[in-house]
PyMOL CGO cylinders between C-alpha atoms (Angstrom):
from pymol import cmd
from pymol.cgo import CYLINDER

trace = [
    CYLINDER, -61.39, 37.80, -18.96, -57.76, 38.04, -18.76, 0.3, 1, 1, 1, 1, 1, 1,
    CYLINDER, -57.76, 38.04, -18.76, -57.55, 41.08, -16.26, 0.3, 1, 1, 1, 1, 1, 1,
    CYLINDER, -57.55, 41.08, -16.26, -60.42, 38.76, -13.97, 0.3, 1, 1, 1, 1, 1, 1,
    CYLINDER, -60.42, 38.76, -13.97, -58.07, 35.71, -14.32, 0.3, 1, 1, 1, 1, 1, 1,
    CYLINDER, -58.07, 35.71, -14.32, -55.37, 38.00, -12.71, 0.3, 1, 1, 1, 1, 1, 1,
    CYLINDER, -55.37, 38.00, -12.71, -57.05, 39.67, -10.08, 0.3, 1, 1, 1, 1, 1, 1,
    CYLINDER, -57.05, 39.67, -10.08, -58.02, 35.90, -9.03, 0.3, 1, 1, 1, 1, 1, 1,
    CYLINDER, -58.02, 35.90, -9.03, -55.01, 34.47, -9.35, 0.3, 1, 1, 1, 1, 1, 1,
    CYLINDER, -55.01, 34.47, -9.35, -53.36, 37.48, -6.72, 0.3, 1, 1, 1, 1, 1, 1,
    CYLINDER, -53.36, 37.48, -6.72, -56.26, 35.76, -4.00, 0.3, 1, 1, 1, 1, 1, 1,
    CYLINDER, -56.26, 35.76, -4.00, -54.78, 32.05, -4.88, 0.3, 1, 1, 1, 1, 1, 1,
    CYLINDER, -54.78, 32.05, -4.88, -52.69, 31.02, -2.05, 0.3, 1, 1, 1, 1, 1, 1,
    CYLINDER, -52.69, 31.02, -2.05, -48.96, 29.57, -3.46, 0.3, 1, 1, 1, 1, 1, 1,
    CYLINDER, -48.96, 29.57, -3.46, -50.21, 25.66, -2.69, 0.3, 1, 1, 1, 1, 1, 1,
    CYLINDER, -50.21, 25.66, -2.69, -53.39, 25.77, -4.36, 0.3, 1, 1, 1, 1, 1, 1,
    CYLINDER, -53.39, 25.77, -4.36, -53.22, 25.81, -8.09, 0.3, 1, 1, 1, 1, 1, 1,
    CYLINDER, -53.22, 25.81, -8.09, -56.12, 27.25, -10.14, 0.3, 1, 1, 1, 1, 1, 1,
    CYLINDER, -56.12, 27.25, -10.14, -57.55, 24.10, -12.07, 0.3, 1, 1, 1, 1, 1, 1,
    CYLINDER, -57.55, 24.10, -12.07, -60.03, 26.15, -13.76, 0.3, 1, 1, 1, 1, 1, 1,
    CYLINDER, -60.03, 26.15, -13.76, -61.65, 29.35, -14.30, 0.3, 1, 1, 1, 1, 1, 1,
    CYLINDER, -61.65, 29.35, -14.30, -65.33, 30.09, -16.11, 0.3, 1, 1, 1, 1, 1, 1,
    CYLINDER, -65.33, 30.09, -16.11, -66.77, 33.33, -16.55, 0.3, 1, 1, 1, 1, 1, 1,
    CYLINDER, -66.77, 33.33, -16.55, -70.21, 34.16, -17.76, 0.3, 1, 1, 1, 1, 1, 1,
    CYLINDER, -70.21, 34.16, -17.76, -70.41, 37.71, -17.45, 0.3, 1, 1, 1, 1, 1, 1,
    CYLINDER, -70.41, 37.71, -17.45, -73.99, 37.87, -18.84, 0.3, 1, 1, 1, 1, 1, 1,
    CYLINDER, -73.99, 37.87, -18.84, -75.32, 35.75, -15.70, 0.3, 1, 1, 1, 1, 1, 1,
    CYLINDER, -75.32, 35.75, -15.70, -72.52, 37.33, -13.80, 0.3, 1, 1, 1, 1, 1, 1,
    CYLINDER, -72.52, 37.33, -13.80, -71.24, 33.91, -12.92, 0.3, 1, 1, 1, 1, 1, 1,
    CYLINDER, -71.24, 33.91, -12.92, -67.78, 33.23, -11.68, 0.3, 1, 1, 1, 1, 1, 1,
    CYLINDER, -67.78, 33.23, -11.68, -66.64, 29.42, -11.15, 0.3, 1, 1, 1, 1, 1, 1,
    CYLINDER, -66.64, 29.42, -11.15, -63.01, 28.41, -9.90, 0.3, 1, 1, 1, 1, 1, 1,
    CYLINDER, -63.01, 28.41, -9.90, -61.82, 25.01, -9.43, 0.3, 1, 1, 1, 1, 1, 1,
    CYLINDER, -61.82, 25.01, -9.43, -59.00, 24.61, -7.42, 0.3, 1, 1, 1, 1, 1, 1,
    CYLINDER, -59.00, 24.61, -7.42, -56.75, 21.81, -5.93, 0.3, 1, 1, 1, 1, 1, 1,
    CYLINDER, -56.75, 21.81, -5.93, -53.83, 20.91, -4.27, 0.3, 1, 1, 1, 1, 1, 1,
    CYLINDER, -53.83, 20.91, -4.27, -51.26, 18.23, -2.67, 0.3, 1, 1, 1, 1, 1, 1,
    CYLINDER, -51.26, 18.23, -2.67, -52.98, 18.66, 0.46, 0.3, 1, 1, 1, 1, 1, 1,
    CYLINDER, -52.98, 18.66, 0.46, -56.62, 17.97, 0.97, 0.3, 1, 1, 1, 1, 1, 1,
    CYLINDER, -56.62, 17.97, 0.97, -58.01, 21.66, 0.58, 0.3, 1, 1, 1, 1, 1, 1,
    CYLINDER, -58.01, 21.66, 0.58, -60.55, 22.20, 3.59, 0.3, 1, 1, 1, 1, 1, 1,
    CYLINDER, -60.55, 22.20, 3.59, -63.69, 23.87, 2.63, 0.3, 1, 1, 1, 1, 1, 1,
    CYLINDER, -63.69, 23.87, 2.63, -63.56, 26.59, 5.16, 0.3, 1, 1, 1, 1, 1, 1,
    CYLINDER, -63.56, 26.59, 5.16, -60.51, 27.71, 3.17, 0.3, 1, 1, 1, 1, 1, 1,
    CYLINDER, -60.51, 27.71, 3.17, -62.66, 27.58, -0.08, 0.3, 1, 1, 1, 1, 1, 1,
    CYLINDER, -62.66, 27.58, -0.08, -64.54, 29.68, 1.58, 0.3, 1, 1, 1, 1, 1, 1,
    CYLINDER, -64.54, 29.68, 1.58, -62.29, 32.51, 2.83, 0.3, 1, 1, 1, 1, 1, 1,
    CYLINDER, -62.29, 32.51, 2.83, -60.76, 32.27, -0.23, 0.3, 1, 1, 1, 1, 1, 1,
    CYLINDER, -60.76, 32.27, -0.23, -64.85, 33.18, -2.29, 0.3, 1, 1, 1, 1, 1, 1,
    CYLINDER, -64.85, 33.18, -2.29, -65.00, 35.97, 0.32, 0.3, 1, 1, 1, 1, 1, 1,
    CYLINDER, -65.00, 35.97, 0.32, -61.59, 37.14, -0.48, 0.3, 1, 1, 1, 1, 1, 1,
    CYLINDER, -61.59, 37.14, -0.48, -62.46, 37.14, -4.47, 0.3, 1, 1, 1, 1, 1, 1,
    CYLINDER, -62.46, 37.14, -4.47, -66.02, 38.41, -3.86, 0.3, 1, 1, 1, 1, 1, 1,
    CYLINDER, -66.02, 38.41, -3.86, -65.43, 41.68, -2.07, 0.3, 1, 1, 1, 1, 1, 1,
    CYLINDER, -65.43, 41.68, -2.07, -62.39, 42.54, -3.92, 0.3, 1, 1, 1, 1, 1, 1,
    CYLINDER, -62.39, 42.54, -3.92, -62.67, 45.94, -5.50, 0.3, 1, 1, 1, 1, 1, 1,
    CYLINDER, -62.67, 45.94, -5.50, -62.06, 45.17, -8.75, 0.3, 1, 1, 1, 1, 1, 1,
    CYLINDER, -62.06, 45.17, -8.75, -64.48, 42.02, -9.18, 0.3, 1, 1, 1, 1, 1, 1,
    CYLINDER, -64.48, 42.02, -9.18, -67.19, 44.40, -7.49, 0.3, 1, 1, 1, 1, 1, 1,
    CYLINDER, -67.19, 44.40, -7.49, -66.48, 46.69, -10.46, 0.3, 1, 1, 1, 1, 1, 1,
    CYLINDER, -66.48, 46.69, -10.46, -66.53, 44.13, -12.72, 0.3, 1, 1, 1, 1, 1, 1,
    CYLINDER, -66.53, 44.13, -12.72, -69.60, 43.41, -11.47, 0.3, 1, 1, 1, 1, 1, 1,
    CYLINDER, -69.60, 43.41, -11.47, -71.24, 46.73, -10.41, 0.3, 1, 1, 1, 1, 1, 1,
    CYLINDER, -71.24, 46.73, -10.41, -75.06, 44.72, -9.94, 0.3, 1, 1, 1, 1, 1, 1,
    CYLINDER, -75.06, 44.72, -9.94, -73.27, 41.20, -8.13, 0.3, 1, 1, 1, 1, 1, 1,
    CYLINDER, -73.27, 41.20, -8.13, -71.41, 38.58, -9.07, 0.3, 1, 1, 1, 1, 1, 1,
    CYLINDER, -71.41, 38.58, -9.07, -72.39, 34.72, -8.04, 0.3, 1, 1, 1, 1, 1, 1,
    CYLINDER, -72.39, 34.72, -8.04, -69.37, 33.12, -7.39, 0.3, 1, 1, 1, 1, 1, 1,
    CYLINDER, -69.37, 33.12, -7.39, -68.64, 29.18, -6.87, 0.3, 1, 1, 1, 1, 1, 1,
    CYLINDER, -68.64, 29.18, -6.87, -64.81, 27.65, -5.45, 0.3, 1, 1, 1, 1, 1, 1,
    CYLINDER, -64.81, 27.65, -5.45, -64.45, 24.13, -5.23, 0.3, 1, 1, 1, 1, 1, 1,
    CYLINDER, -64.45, 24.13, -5.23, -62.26, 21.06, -5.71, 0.3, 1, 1, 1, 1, 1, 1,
    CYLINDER, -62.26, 21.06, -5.71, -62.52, 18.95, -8.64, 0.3, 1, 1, 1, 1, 1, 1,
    CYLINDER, -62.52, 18.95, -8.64, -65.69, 16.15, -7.77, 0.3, 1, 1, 1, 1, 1, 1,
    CYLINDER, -65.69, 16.15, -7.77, -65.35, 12.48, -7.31, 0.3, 1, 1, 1, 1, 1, 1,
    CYLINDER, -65.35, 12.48, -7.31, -64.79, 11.06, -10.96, 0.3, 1, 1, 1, 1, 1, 1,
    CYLINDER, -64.79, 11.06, -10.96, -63.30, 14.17, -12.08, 0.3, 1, 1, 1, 1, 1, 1,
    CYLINDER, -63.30, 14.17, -12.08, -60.17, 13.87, -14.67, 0.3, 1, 1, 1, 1, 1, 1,
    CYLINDER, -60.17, 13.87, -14.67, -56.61, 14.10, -13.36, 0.3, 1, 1, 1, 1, 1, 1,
    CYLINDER, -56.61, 14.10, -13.36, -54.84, 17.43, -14.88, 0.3, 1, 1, 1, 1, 1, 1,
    CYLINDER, -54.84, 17.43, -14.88, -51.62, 17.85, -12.92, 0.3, 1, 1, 1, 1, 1, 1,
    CYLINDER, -51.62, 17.85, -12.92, -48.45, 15.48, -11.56, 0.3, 1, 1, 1, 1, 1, 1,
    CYLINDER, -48.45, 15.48, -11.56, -49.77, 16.40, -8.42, 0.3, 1, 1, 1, 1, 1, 1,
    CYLINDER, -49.77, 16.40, -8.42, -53.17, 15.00, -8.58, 0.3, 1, 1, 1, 1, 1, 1,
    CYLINDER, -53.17, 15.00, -8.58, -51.69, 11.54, -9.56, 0.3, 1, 1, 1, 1, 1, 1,
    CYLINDER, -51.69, 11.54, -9.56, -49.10, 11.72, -6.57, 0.3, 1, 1, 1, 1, 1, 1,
    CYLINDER, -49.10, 11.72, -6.57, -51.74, 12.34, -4.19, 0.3, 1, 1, 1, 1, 1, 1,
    CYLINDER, -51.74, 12.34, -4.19, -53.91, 9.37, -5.29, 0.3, 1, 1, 1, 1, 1, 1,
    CYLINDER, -53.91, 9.37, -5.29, -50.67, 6.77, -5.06, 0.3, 1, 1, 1, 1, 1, 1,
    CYLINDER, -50.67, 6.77, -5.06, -52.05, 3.65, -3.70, 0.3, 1, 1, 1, 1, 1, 1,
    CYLINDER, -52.05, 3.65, -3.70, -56.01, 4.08, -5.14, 0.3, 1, 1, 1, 1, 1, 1,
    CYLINDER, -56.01, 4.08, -5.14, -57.39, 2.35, -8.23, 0.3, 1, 1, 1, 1, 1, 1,
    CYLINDER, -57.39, 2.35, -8.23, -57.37, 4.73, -11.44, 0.3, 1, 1, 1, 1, 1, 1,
    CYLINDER, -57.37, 4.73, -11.44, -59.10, 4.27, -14.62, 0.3, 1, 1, 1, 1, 1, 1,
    CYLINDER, -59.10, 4.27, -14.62, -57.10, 4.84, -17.24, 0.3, 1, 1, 1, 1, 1, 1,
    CYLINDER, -57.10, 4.84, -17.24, -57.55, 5.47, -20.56, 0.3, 1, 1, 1, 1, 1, 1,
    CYLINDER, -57.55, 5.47, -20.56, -54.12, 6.05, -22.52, 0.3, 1, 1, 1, 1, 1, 1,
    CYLINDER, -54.12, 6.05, -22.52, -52.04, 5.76, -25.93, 0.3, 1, 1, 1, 1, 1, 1,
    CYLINDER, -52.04, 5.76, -25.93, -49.65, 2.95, -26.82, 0.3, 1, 1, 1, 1, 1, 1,
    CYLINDER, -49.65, 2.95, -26.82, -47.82, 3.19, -29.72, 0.3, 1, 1, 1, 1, 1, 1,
    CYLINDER, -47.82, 3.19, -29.72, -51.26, 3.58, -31.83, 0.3, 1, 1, 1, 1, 1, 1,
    CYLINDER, -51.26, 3.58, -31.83, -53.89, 1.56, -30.09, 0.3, 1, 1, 1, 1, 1, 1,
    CYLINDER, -53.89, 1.56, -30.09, -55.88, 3.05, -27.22, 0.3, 1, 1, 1, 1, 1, 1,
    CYLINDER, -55.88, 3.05, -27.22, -55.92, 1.26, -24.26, 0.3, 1, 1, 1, 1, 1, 1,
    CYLINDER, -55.92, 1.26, -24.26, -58.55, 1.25, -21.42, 0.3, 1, 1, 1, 1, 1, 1,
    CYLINDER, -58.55, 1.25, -21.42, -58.41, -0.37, -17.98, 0.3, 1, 1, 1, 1, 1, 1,
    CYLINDER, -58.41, -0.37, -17.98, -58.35, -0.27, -14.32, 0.3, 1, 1, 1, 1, 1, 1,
    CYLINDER, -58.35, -0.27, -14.32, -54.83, 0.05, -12.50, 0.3, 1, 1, 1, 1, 1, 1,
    CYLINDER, -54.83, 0.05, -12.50, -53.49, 0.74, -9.10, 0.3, 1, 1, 1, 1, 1, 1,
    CYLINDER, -53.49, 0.74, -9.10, -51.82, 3.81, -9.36, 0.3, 1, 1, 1, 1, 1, 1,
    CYLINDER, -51.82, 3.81, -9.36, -48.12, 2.87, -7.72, 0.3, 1, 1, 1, 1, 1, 1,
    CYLINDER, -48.12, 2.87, -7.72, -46.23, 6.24, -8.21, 0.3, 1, 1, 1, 1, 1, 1,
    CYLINDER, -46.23, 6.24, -8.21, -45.89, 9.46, -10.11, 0.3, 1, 1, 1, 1, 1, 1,
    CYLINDER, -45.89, 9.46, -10.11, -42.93, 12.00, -11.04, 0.3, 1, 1, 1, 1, 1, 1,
    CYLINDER, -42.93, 12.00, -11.04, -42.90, 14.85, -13.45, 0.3, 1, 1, 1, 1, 1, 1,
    CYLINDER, -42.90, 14.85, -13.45, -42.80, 12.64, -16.74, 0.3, 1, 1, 1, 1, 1, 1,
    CYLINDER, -42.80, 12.64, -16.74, -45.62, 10.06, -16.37, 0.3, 1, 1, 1, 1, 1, 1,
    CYLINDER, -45.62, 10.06, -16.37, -47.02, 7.16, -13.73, 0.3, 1, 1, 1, 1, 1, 1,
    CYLINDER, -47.02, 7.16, -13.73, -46.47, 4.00, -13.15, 0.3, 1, 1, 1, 1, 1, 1,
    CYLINDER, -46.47, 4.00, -13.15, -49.41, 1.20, -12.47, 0.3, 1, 1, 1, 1, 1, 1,
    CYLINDER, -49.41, 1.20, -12.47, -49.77, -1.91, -11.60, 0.3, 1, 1, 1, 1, 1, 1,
    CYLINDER, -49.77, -1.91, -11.60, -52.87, -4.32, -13.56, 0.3, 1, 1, 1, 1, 1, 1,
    CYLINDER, -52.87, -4.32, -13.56, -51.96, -7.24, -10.88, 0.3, 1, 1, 1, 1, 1, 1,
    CYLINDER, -51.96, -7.24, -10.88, -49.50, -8.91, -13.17, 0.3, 1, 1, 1, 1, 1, 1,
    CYLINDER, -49.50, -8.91, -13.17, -46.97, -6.62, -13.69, 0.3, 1, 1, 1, 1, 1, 1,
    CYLINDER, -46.97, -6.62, -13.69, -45.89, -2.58, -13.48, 0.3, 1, 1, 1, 1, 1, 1,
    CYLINDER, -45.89, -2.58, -13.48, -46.28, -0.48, -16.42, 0.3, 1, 1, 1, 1, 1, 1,
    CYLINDER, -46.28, -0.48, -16.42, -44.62, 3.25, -16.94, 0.3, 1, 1, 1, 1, 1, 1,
    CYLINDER, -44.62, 3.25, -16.94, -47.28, 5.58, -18.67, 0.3, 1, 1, 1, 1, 1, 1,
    CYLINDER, -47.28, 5.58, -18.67, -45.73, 9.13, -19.87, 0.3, 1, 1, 1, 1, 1, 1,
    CYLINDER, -45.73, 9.13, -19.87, -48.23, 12.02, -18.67, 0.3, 1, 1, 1, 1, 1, 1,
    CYLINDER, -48.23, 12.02, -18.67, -48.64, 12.85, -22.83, 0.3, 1, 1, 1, 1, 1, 1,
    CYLINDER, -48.64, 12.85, -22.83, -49.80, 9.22, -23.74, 0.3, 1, 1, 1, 1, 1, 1,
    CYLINDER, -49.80, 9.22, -23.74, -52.65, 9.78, -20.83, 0.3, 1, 1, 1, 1, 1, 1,
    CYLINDER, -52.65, 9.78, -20.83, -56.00, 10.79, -22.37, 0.3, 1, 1, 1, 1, 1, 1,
    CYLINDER, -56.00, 10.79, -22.37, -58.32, 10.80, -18.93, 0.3, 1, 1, 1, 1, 1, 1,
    CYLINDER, -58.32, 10.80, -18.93, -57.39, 9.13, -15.59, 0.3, 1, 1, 1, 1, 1, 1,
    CYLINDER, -57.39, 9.13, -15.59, -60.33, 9.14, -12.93, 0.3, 1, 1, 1, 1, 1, 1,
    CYLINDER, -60.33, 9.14, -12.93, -59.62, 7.50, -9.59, 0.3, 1, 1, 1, 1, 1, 1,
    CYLINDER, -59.62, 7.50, -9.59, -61.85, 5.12, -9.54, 0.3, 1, 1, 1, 1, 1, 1,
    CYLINDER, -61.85, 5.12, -9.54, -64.14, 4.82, -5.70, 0.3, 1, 1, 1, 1, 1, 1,
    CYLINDER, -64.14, 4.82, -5.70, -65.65, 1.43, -5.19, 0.3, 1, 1, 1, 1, 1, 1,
    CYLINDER, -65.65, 1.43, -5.19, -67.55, 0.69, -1.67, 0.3, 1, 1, 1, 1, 1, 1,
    CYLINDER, -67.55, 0.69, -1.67, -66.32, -2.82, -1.15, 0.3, 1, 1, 1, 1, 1, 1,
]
cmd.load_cgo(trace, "trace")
């Protein structure tokens, strides 16, 4: 698994970071979520699943085929990285994160990131949220 999370990463441009990376080898089943600052357009998810899928050593790895899925994380998805927050600056998020020992759940507008945490505003005032007091942030898509 380690030597196919390798020869994947080698494929990964530098601004795209691997999100994710499942392997069934009994179905011969490859998934890879990936993401980036930029919006990630899918005929480069694409090149990049051709790229993966003819090199030599997944082919050996898979002498009888491999299926193979790239993607971006879906609508609703969890937040992982800094960068996934900075990107969404400016769109509702809901939150779900630790203060002191209660566990706090609500909707926020998400008005900036750096490397430590976020901050968001409930309407009323700003709050500072460190990323390791975050336990899932999903941007949240309404159709108003």
């Amino acid at each position: 698994m380690e030597k196919l999370r390798e020869i994947i990463k080698t494929h990964i441009p530098k601004d795209i970071e691997m999100l994710s990376l499942k392997i069934d080898s009994r179905s011969s089943f490859i998934k890879i979520t990936i993401d980036s600052i930029k919006d990630i357009p899918i005929d480069k998810t694409a090149a990049l699943a051709q790229a993966i899928k003819v090199d030599e050593n997944i082919i050996s790895s898979f002498p009888d085929g491999v299926r193979l899925e790239v993607g971006t994380p879906g609508i609703g998805s969890n937040l992982e990285k800094d960068f996934q927050y900075k990107k969404n600056i400016g769109r509702k998020i809901q939150l779900e994160y630790q203060l002191n020992s209660n566990t706090i759940s609500n909707t926020y507008l998400l008005s900036d990131a750096n490397e430590d945490g976020i901050i968001v505003d409930d309407g009323i005032s700003k709050l500072n949220i460190d990323y390791n007091n975050i336990i899932s942030a999903r941007i949240k898509i309404s159709f108003d």
